[in-house]
C-alpha positions in Angstrom: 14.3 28.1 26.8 13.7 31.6 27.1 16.1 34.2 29.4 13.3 36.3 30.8 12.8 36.4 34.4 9.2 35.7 35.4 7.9 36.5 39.3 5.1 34.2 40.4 3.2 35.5 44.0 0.4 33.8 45.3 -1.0 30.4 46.5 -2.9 27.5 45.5 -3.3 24.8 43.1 -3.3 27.6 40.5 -0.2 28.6 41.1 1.3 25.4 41.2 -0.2 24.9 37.6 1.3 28.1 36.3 4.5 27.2 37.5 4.7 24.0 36.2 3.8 25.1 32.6 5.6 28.2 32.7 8.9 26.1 33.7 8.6 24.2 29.8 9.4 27.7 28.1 11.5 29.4 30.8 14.5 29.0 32.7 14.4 32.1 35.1 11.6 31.8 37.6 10.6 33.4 40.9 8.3 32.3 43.5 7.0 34.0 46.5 4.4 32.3 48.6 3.6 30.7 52.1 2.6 27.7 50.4 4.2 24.9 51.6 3.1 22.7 49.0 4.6 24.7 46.5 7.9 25.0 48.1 8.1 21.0 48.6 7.1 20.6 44.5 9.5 23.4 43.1 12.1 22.9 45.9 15.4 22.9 43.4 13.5 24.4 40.1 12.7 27.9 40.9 14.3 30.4 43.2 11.8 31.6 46.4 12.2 35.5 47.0 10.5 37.7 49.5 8.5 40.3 48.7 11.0 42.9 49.3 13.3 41.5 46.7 11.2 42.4 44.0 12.4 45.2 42.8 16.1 43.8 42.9 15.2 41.2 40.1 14.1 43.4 37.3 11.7 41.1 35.8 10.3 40.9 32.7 6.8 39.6 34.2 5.0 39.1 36.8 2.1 37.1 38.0 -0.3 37.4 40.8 -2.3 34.2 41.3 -4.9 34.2 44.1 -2.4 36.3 46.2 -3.3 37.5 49.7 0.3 39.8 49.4 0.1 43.6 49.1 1.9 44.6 46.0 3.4 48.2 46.0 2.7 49.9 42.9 6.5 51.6 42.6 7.3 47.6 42.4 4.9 47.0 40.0 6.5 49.8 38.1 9.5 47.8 37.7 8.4 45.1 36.0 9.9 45.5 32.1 6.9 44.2 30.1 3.7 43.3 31.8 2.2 41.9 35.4 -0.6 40.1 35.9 -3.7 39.3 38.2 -5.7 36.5 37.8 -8.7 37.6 38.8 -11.6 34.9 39.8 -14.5 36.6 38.4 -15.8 38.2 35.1 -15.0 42.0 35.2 -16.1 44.9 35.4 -19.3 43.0 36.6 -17.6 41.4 39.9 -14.3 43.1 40.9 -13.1 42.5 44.6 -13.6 39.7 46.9 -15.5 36.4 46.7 -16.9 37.4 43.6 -18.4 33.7 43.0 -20.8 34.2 46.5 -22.0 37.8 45.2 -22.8 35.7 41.6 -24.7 32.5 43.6 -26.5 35.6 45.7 -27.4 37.7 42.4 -28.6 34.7 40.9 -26.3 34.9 37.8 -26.8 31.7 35.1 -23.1 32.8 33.8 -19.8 33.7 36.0 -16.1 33.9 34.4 -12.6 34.1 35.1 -9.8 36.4 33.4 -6.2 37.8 33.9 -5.9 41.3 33.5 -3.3 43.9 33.7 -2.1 45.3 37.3 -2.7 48.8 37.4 -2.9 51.4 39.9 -7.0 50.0 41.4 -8.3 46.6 42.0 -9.3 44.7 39.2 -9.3 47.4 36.8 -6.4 47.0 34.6 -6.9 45.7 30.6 -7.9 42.4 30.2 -5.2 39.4 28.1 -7.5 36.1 28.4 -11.1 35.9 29.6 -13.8 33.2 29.9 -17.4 32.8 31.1 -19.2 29.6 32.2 -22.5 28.4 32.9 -23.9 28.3 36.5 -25.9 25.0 37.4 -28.9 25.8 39.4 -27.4 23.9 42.7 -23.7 24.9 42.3 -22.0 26.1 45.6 -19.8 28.9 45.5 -16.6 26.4 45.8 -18.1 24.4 43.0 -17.8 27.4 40.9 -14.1 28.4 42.6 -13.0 25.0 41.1 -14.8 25.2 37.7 -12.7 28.6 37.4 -9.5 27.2 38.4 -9.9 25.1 35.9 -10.6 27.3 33.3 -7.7 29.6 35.3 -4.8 26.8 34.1 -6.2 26.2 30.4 -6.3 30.1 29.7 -2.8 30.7 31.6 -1.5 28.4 28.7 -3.0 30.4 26.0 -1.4 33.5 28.2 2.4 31.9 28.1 1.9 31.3 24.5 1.0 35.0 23.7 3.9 36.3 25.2 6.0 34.1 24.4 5.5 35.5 20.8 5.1 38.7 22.5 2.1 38.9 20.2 -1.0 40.3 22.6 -3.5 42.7 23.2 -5.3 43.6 26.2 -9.2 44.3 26.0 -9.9 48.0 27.9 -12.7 47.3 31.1 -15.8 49.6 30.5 -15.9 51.4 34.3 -18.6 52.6 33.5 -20.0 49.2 34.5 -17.9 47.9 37.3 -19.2 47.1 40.7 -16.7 46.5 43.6 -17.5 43.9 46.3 -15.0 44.5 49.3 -14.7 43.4 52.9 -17.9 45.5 54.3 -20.1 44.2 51.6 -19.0 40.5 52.5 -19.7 41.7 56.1 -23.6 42.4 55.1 -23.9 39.8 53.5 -22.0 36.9 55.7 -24.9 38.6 58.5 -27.6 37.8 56.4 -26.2 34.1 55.6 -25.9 34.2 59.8 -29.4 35.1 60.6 -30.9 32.9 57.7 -28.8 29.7 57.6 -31.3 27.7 56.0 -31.6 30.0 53.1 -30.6 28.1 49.7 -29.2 30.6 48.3 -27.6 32.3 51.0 -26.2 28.5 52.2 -24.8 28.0 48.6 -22.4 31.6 48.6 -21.5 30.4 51.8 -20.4 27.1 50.8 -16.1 27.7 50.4 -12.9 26.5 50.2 -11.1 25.6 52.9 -8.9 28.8 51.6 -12.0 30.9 51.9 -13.2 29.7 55.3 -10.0 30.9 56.6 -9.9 34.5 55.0 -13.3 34.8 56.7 -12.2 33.4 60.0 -8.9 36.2 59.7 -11.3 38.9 58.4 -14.4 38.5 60.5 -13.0 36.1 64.0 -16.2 33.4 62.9 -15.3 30.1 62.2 -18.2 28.8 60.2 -16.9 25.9 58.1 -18.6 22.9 59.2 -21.6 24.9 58.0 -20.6 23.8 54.6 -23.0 21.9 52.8 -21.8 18.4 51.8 -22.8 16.7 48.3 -23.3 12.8 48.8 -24.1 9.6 47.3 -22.5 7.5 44.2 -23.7 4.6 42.9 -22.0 1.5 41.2 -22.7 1.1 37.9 -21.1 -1.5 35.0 -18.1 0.7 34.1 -14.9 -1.0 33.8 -13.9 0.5 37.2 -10.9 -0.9 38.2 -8.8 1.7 36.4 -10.7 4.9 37.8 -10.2 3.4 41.5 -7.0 2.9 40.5 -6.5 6.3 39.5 -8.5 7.4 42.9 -6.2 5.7 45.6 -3.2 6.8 43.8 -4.3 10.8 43.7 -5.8 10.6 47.4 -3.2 7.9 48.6 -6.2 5.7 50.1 -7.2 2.0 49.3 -10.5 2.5 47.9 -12.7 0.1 46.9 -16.8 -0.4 45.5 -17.4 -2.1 48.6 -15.6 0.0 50.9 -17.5 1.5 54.0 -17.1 5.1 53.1 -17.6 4.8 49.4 -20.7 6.6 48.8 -19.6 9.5 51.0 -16.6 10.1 48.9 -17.2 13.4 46.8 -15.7 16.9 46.9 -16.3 19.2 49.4 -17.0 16.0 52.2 -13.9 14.6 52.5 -10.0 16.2 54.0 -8.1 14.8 51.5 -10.6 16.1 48.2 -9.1 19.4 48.3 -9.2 22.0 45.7 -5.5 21.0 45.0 -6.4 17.4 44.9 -9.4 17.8 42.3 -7.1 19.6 40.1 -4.5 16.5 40.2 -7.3 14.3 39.9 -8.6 15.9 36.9 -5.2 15.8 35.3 -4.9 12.2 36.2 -8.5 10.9 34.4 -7.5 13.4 31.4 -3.9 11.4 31.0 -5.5 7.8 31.9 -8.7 7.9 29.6 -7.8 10.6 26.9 -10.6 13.0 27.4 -10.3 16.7 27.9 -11.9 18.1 31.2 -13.3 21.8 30.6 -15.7 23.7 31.3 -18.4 22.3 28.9 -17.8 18.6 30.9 -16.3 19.8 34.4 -19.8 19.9 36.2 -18.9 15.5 35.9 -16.6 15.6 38.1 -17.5 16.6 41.2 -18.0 13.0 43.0 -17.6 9.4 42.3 -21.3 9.0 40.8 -21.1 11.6 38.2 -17.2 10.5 37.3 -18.4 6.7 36.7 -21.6 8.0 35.1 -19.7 10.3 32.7 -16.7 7.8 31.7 -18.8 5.2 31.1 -20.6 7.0 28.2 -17.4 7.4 26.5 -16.0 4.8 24.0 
């Protein structure tokens, strides 16, 4: 186990993740977060600090994951080798906030997630680990928030691995090309979405995580998230499905069943207890329980209880 002292700040699933596999290679970690989850999983592993104490631990690292915290600069500046930002869009091209509702309204086919360097401005700093991913023509903008968090976890492990090493380099952001996308930008656009709800498009950006709804309801005073769209359906099929359901009660802690009332309902997005946090753990759970890899070349499968049977039941 290495001696370095890491500093995690931030929320989420994501961060949760990052902890966990950052906990395998090091001994000295540091958590600061609201999340309550966190605090009940890591309880007696790590050591929760304020934000004011960062400067006291002289860290070698530090990681920002989906943090809502301002971080002073002159504390950044104490950090001994590198901090981090995971950032959850491709930059320069989507710097800013909500980055995956600006690339739904722009009508990208590709978006992307990287973590980058903390420097001075938002989302400019040098790039460590990057990755793009194809946008499906109906994909909301949480659908694409959990694709990336995905994609977040795998490249955070080829991140730990680089410095454990210390072996690295950081990719400079061409400027040149980078558009920012901050709160008065959302503004226009969240009016647009108001005055045109039945706009595809504009219904899709608009379609968030619970996380999302509330920085809008904290930023703007609306409360519009039982306007989000709901996927539905799933079918039976001939899949050897008592081990999936199995692994489905288990991860939402329900007693699920093919004939149960609510069965075709069940999908992401529609339901309290499929969270972004739980479709992470449920992910994990199929990868361990059938042997398959989830990324972003499969994780479109995923999303409810039809397309999870459909795809498992292809595979040997």
């Amino acid at each position: 186990m290495k001696n370095d002292k890491l500093i995690f700040i931030g929320t989420s699933v994501l961060l949760q993740k990052c902890i966990e596999i950052t906990l395998k290679h090091y001994k000295n970690v540091f958590v600061i977060t609201g999340d309550k989850q966190v605090k009940k999983i890591f309880k007696n592993k790590v050591k929760f600090i304020k934000i004011n104490q960062i400067q006291k631990i002289k860290a070698d690292y530090l990681f920002s994951v989906l943090n809502k915290k301002i971080i002073n600069f002159d504390q950044i500046k104490t950090i001994k080798k590198i901090s981090l930002n995971f950032h959850d869009g491709p930059l320069p091209r989507y710097a800013g906030l909500f980055s995956s509702s600006w690339a739904i309204y722009h009508d990208e086919k590709y978006h992307g997630v990287c973590w980058h360097k903390i420097d001075k401005s938002i989302d400019t700093g040098n790039i460590m680990v990057e990755k793009k991913f194809y946008i499906n023509k109906n994909d909301t903008a949480y659908d694409i928030d959990i694709k990336g968090i995905a994609i977040g976890i795998n490249l955070f492990k080829v991140l730990i691995k680089k410095l454990i090493t210390e072996n690295y380099s950081l990719k400079k952001q061409n400027l040149k090309k980078r558009s920012y996308f901050g709160r008065l930008k959302l503004q226009s656009l969240l009016k647009k979405f108001l005055k045109n709800k039945n706009n595809v498009i504009l219904s899709r950006s608009f379609t968030l995580s619970p996380q999302k709804y509330e920085i809008i309801k904290k930023f703007f005073n609306i409360d519009f998230g039982k306007l989000r769209s709901l996927s539905n359906s799933t079918s039976k099929n001939n899949f050897k499905t008592n081990k999936l359901l199995k692994i489905f009660n288990k991860t939402f802690k329900l007693n699920l069943s093919l004939n149960s009332k609510n069965f075709k309902k069940f999908s992401l997005n529609n339901h309290p207890k499929w969270d972004s946090f739980t479709h992470v753990k449920l992910l994990s759970n199929i990868e361990k329980e059938f042997n398959i890899s989830i990324n972003e070349k499969n994780i479109d499968h995923f999303s409810n209880l039809e397309l999870i049977f459909n795809y498992l039941s292809k595979k040997k």
